[in-house]
C-alpha positions as CSV (number, residue, x, y, z in Angstrom):
1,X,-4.6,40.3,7.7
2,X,-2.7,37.0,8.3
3,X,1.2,36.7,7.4
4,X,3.0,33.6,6.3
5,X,6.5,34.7,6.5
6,X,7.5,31.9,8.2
7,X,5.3,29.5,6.9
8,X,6.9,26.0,4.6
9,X,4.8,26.4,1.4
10,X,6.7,23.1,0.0
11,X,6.0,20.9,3.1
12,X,2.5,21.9,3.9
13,X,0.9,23.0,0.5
14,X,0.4,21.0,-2.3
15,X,-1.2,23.0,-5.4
16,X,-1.4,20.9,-8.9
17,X,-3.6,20.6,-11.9
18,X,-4.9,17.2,-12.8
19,X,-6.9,17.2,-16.5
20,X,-9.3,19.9,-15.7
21,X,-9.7,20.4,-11.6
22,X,-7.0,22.9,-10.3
23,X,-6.5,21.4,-6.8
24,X,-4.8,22.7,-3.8
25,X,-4.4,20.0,-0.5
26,X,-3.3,21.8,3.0
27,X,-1.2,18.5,4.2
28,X,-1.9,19.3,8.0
29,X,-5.6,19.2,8.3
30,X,-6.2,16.8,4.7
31,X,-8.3,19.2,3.2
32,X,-8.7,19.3,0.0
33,X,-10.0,22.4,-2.1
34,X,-11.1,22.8,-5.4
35,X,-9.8,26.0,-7.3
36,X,-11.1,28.5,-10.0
37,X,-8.6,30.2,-12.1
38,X,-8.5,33.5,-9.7
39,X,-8.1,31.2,-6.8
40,X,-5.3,29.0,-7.8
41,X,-3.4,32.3,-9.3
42,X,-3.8,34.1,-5.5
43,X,-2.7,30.8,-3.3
44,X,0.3,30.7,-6.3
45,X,1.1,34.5,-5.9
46,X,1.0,33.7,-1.6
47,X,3.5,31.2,-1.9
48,X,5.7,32.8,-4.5
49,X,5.8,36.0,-2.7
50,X,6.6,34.1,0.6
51,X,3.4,34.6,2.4
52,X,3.3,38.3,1.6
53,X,-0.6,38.4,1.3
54,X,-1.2,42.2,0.2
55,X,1.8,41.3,-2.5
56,X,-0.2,38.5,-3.6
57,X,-3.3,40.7,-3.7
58,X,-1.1,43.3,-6.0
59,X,0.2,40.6,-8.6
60,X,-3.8,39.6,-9.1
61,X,-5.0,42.9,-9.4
62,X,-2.8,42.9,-12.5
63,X,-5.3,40.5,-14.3
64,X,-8.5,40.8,-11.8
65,X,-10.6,43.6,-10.3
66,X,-10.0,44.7,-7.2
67,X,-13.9,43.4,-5.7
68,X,-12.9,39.8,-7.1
69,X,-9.7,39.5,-5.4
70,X,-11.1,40.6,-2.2
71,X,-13.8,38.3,-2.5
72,X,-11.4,35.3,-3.3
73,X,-9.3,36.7,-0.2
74,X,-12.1,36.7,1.8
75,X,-12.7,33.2,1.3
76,X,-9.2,32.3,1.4
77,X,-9.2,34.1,5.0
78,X,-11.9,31.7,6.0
79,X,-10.5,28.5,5.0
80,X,-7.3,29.8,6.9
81,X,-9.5,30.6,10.3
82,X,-11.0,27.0,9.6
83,X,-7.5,25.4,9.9
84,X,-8.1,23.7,6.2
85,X,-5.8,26.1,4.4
86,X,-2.3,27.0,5.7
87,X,-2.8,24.9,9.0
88,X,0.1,24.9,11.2
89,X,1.6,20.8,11.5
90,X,0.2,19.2,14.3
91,X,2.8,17.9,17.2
92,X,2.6,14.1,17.5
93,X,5.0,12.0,19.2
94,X,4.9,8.7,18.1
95,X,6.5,5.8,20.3
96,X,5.6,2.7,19.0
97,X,8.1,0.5,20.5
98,X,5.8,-1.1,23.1
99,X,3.0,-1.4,20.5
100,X,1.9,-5.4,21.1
101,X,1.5,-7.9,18.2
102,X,-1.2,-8.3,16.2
103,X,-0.3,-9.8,12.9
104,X,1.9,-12.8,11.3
105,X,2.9,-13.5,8.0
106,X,3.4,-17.4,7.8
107,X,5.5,-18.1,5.5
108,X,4.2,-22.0,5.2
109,X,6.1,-22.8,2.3
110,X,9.2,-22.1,0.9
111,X,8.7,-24.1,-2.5
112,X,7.0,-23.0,-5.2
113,X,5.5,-24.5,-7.9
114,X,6.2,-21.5,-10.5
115,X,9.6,-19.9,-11.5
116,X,8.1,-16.2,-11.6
117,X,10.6,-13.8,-13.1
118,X,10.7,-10.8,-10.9
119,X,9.9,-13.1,-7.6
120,X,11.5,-11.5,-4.6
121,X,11.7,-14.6,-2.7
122,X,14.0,-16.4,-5.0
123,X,11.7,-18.3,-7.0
124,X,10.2,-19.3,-3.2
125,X,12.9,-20.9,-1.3
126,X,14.1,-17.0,-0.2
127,X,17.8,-17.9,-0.8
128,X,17.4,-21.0,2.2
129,X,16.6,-24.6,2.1
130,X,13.5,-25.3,0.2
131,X,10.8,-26.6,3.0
132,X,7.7,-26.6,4.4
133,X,6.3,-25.3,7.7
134,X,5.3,-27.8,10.2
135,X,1.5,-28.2,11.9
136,X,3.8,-28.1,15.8
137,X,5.7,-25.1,14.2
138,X,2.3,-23.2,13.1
139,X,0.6,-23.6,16.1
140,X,3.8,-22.4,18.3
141,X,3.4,-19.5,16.0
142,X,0.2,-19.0,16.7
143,X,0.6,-19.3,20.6
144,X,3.7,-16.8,20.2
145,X,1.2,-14.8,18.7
146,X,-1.1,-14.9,21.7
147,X,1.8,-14.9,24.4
148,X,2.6,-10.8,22.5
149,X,-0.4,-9.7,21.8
150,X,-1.5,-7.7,24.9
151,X,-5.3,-5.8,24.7
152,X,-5.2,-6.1,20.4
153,X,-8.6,-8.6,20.0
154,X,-8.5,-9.2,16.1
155,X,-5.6,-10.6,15.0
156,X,-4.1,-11.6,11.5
157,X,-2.7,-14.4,10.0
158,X,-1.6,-14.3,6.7
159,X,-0.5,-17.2,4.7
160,X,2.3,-16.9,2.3
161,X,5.1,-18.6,0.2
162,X,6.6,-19.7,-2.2
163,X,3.1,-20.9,-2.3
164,X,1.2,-21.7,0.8
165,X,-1.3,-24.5,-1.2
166,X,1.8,-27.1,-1.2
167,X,1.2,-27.2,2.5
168,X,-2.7,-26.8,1.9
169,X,-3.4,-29.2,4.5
170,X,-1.2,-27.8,7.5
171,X,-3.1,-24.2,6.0
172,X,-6.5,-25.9,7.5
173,X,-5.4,-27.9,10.2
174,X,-4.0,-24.6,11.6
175,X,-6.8,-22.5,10.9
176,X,-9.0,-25.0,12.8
177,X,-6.6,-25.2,15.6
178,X,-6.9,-20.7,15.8
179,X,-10.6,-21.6,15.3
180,X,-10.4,-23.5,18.8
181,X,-8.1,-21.0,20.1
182,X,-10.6,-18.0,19.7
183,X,-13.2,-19.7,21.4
184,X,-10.6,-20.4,24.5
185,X,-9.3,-16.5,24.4
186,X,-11.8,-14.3,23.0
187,X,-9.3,-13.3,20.6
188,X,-10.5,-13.1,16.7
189,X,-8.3,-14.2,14.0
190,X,-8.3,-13.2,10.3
191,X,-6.7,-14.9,8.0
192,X,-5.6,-13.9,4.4
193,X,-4.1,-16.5,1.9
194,X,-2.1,-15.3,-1.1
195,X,-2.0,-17.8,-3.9
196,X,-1.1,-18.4,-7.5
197,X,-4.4,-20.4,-8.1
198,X,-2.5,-23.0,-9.2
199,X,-3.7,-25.5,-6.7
200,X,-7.4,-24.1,-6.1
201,X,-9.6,-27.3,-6.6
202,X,-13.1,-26.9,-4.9
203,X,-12.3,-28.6,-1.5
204,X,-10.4,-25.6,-1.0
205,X,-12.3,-23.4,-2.5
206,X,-15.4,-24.3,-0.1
207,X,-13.1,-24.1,2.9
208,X,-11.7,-20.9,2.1
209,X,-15.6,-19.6,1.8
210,X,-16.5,-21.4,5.1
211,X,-13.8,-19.9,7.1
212,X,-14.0,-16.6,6.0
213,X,-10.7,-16.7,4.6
214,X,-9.5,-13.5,2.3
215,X,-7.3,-14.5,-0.5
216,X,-5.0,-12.4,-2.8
217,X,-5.1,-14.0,-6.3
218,X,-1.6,-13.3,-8.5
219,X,-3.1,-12.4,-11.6
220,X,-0.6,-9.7,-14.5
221,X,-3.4,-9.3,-17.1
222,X,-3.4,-9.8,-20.4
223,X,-2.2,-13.3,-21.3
224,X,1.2,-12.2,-22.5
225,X,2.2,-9.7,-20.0
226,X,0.7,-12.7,-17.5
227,X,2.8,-15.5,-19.6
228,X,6.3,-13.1,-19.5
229,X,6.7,-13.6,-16.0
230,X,4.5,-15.9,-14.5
231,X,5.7,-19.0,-15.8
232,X,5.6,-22.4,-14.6
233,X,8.6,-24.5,-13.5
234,X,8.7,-25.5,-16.8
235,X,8.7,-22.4,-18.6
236,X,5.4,-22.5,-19.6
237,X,2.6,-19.8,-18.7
238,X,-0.2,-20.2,-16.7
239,X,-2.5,-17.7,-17.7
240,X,-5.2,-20.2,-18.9
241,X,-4.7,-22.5,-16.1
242,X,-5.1,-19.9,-12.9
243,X,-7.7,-17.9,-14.6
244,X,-10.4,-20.5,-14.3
245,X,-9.6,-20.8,-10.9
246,X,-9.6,-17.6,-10.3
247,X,-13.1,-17.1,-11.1
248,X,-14.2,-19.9,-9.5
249,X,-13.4,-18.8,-6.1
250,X,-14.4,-15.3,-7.0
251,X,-18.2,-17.0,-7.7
252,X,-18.0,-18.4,-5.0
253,X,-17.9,-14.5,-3.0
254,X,-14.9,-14.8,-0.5
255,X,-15.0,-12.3,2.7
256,X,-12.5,-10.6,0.6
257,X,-10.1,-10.8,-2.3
258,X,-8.5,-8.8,-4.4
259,X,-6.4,-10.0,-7.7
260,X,-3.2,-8.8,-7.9
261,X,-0.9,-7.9,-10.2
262,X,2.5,-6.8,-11.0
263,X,3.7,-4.9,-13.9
264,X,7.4,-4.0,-14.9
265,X,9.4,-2.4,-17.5
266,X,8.1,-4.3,-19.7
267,X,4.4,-3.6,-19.4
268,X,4.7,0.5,-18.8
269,X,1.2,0.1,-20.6
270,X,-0.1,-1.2,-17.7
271,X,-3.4,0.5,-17.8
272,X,-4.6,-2.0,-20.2
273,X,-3.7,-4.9,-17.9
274,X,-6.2,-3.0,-15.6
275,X,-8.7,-3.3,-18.0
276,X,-8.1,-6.9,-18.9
277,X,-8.7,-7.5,-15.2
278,X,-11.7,-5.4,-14.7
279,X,-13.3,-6.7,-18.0
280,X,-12.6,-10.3,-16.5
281,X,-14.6,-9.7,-13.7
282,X,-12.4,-8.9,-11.1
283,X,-13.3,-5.0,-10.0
284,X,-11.0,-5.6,-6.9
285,X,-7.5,-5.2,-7.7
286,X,-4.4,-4.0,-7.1
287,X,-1.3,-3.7,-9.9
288,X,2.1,-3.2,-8.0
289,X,5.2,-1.8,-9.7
290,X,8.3,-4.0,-9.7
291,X,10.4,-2.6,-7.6
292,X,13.5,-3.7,-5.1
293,X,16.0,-6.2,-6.4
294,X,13.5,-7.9,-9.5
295,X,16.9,-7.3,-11.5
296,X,15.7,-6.6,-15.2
297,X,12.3,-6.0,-14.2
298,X,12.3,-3.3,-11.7
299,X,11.3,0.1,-13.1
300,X,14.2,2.4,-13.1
301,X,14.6,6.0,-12.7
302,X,14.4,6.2,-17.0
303,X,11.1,4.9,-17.1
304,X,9.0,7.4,-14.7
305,X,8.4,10.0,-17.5
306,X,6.4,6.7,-19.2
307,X,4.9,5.6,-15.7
308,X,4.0,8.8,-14.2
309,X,2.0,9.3,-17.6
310,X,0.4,6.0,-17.6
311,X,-1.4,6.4,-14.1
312,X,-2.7,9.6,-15.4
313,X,-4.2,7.0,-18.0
314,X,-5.0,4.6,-15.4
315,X,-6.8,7.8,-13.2
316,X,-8.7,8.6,-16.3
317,X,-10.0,4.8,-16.9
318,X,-11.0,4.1,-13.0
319,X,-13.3,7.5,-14.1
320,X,-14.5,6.1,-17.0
321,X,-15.3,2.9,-15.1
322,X,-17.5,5.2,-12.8
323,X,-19.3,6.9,-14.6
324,X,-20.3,3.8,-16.7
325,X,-21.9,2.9,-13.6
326,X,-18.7,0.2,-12.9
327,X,-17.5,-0.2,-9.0
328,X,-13.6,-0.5,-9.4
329,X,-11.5,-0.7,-5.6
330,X,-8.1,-0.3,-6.8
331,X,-5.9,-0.9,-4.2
332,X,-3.6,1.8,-4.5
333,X,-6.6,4.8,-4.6
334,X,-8.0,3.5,-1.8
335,X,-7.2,6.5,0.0
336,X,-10.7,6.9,2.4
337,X,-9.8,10.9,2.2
338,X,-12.9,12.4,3.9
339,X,-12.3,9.5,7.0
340,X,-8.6,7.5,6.5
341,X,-6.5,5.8,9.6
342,X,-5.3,8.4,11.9
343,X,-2.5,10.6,11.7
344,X,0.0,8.5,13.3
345,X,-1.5,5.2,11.5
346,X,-0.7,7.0,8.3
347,X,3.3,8.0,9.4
348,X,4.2,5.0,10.7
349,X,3.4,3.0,7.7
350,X,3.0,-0.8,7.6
351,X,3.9,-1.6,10.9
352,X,6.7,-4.0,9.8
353,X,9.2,-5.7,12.7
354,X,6.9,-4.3,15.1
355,X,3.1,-5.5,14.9
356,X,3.8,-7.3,12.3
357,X,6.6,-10.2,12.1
358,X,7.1,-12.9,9.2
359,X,7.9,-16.9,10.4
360,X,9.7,-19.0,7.8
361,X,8.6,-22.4,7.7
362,X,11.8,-22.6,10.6
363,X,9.9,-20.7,12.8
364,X,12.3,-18.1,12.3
365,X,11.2,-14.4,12.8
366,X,11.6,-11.4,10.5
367,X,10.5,-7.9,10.4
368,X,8.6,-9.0,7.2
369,X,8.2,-11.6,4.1
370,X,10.5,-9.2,1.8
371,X,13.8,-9.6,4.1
372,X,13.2,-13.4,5.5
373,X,16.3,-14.9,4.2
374,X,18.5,-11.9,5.4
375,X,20.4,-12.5,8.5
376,X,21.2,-9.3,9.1
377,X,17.6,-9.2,9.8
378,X,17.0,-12.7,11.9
379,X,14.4,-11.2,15.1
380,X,14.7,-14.5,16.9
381,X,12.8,-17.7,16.6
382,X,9.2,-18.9,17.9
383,X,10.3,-21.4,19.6
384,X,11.6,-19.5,22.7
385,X,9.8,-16.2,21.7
386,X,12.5,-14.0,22.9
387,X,13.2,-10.5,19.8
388,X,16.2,-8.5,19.3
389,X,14.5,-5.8,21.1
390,X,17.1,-3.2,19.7
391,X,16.3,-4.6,15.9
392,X,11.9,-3.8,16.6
393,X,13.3,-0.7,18.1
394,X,15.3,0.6,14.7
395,X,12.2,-0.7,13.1
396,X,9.7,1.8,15.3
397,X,12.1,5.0,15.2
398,X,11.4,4.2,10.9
399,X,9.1,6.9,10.6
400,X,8.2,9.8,8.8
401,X,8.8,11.8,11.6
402,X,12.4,10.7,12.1
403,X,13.2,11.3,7.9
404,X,13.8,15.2,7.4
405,X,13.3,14.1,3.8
406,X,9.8,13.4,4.2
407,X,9.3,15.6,6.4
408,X,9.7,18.0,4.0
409,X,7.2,16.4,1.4
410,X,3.6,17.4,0.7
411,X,2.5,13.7,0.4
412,X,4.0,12.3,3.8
413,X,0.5,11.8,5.4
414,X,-0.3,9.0,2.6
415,X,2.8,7.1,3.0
416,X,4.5,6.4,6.1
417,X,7.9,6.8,5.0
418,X,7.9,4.2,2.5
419,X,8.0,0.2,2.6
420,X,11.0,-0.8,4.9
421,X,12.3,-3.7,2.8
422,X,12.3,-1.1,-0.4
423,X,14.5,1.3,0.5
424,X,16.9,-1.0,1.6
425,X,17.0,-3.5,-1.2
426,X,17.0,-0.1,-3.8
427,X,19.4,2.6,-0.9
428,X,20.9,-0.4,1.1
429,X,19.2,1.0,4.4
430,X,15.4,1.0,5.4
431,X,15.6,4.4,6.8
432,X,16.5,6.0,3.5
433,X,13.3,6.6,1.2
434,X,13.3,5.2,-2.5
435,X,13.0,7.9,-4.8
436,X,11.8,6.0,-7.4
437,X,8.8,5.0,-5.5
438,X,8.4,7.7,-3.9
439,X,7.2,9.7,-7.6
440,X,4.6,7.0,-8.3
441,X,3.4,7.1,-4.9
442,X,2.7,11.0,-5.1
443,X,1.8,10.3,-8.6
444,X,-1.0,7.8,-7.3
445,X,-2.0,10.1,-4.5
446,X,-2.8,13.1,-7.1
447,X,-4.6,10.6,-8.8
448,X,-6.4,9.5,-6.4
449,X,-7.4,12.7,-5.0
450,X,-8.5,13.9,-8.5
451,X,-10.5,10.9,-8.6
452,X,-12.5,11.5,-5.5
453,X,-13.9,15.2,-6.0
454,X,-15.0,13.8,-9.9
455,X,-17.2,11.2,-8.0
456,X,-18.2,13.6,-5.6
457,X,-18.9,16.4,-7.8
458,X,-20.9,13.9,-9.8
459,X,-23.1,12.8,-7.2
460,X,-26.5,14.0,-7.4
């Protein structure tokens, strides 16, 4: 008979109910296991009782027989021998300070032609000069790219702002330029453009679909949640004027795009933004919470009672969308449980100030597009490619592994320590994790999980 004495129930086991499934995930392996009644009771009694297994099987014998204990102990015994229950944490020792470079976010332009309320980036200027990123300037980026990128063979470009259509035609000049680049190096790129529809007309439209060009499309939902933040300079909203555009491009079948939106404290019924987006058309989407420094609209520790309810709302819609026969990718559940990135993928989170740097339209280099603007965090610049080697560093070391914090949480392996920029615009220091984010993110994981084994268990 196995012992657990020594074993860390709170790190490594995660047992919840979620509507009607009684769930327990062994963190180690990813397994997750659905539970009946006598089940969940005996894996409750192990961990209550310290891993004391025959004290366990005392405490169920109270309200079971003796033959269905032993049966569920049996099974539990299996599970254990299988490594998908009470599986010891795997040693991995991740380095990635000589990981090469495989992504850019180009910030293109830092104007914007909306005044969006909870905008990070300072309404798109990030707190510098407002301008826009030269053709010589993208291209050096590009080559920069090249000159770091070692063995990686697909490599990204992502297009950003302020918004990146004031400088649409640099946006295709440069992509034509990687187009000639790819066929000199055998490298790949993908590109990604994340607009405000504002300036979609269908010359852009067509070259986004003949380049194979992913775009993210700002979208809130309904038309006044949309219209509270996402005004134009004027004040006005632009619901009706992006949401034509919008579908046009979706029509027109991008490689991939996803509509995204943002809700805050004042949208904590944000499940019916969901819906408004869904019912639109639009099955691909994500909704991010407001978070960081968007002053009055960042949720706050006050309103997670009211969030952490709504994504059990939003879980029980994305069902209801299922079963109605509905595909819905929602960015945040996207979870791939039975497959996923690999372990040290998922710890080391988004790989920001290491694979991935952000280029003002200066040619200045950041560890991402949430901290251009802060010198503390200035890499370096393009133009003679040479980092703050110690900076990528601190950036690499920012890993679950090296946070005893989340270390010590169940949902660690979904997360990668949390986003960077985050926990230092909310704890003043990347290395310390939000704990404001970090409830909706395990909120969103249970969710998620949940969500899974009812499609599964639904499939015939």
């Amino acid at each position: 008979m196995f012992r657990l004495a020594a074993y860390d129930f709170n790190a490594n086991i995660h047992i919840f109910k979620y509507r009607d499934l009684q769930i327990v995930l062994d963190v180690n392996s990813g397994a997750v296991h659905v539970l009946d009644d006598l089940a969940a009771a005996f894996i409750t009694q192990v961990i209550s009782s310290r891993g004391d297994i025959y004290m366990a099987m005392e405490r169920c014998m109270v309200n079971y027989s003796q033959d269905e204990v032993m049966e569920t102990v049996n099974e539990i015994m299996a599970l254990m021998e299988n490594d998908s229950l009470f599986s010891e944490e795997e040693e991995i020792s991740l380095d990635l300070t000589g990981l090469p470079l495989k992504a850019l976010c180009l910030n293109v332009a830092h104007v914007c032609n909306m005044k969006c309320g909870y905008c990070f980036a300072s309404q798109g200027d990030f707190g510098l000069n407002p301008s826009l990123m030269s053709l010589s300037t993208g291209k050096r980026a590009l080559d920069f790219l090249l000159e770091n990128c070692a063995g990686v063979k697909r490599l990204e470009i992502d297009f950003f702002g302020g918004e990146p259509l004031l400088n649409a035609g640099m946006v295709r000049d440069l992509v034509l330029y990687a187009r000639e680049l790819e066929a000199q190096t055998g490298k790949t790129f993908n590109f990604t453009l994340t607009t405000n529809a504002l300036l979609l007309d269908d010359e852009m439209i067509d070259f986004i679909i003949a380049q194979g060009i992913s775009v993210v499309l700002s979208l809130d939902g309904r038309p006044e949640v949309n219209d509270r933040c996402r005004t134009l300079n004027n004040g006005a909203g632009s619901y009706d004027l992006v949401l034509p555009k919008i579908k046009r491009i979706v029509e027109k079948n991008p490689v991939s795009y996803y509509v995204r939106g943002t809700f805050t404290r004042h949208n904590l019924d944000f499940t019916q933004d969901l819906r408004h987006i869904i019912d639109l058309g639009f099955p691909q989407l994500s909704l991010e919470p407001a978070i960081g420094s968007a002053a009055d609209y960042a949720i706050q520790a006050a309103d997670l009672p009211q969030v952490l309810a709504e994504y059990d709302r939003l879980t029980d819609t994305l069902l209801e969308y299922h079963q109605a026969g509905q595909a819905v990718h929602f960015f945040h559940y996207n979870l791939n449980l039975q497959e996923g990135p690999c372990l040290a993928k998922r710890r080391s989170g988004c790989g920001a100030g290491v694979d991935y740097l952000a280029v003002t339209p200066e040619g200045d280099i950041y560890p991402c597009h949430q901290l251009v603007g802060n010198e503390e965090f200035l890499l370096g610049n393009v133009e003679d490619g040479n980092l703050k080697e110690e900076m990528r560093r601190t950036f690499a070391r920012n890993d679950v592994a090296h946070k005893d914090e989340c270390m010590a949480c169940w949902a660690r392996n979904f997360c990668g320590g949390g986003c960077h920029a985050n926990n230092y615009l909310r704890k003043g220091d990347i290395a310390v994790p939000d704990d404001i984010s970090c409830a909706m993110h395990r909120k969103r994981v249970e969710g998620a999980i949940y969500l899974d084994l009812k499609k599964r268990m639904q499939e015939p």
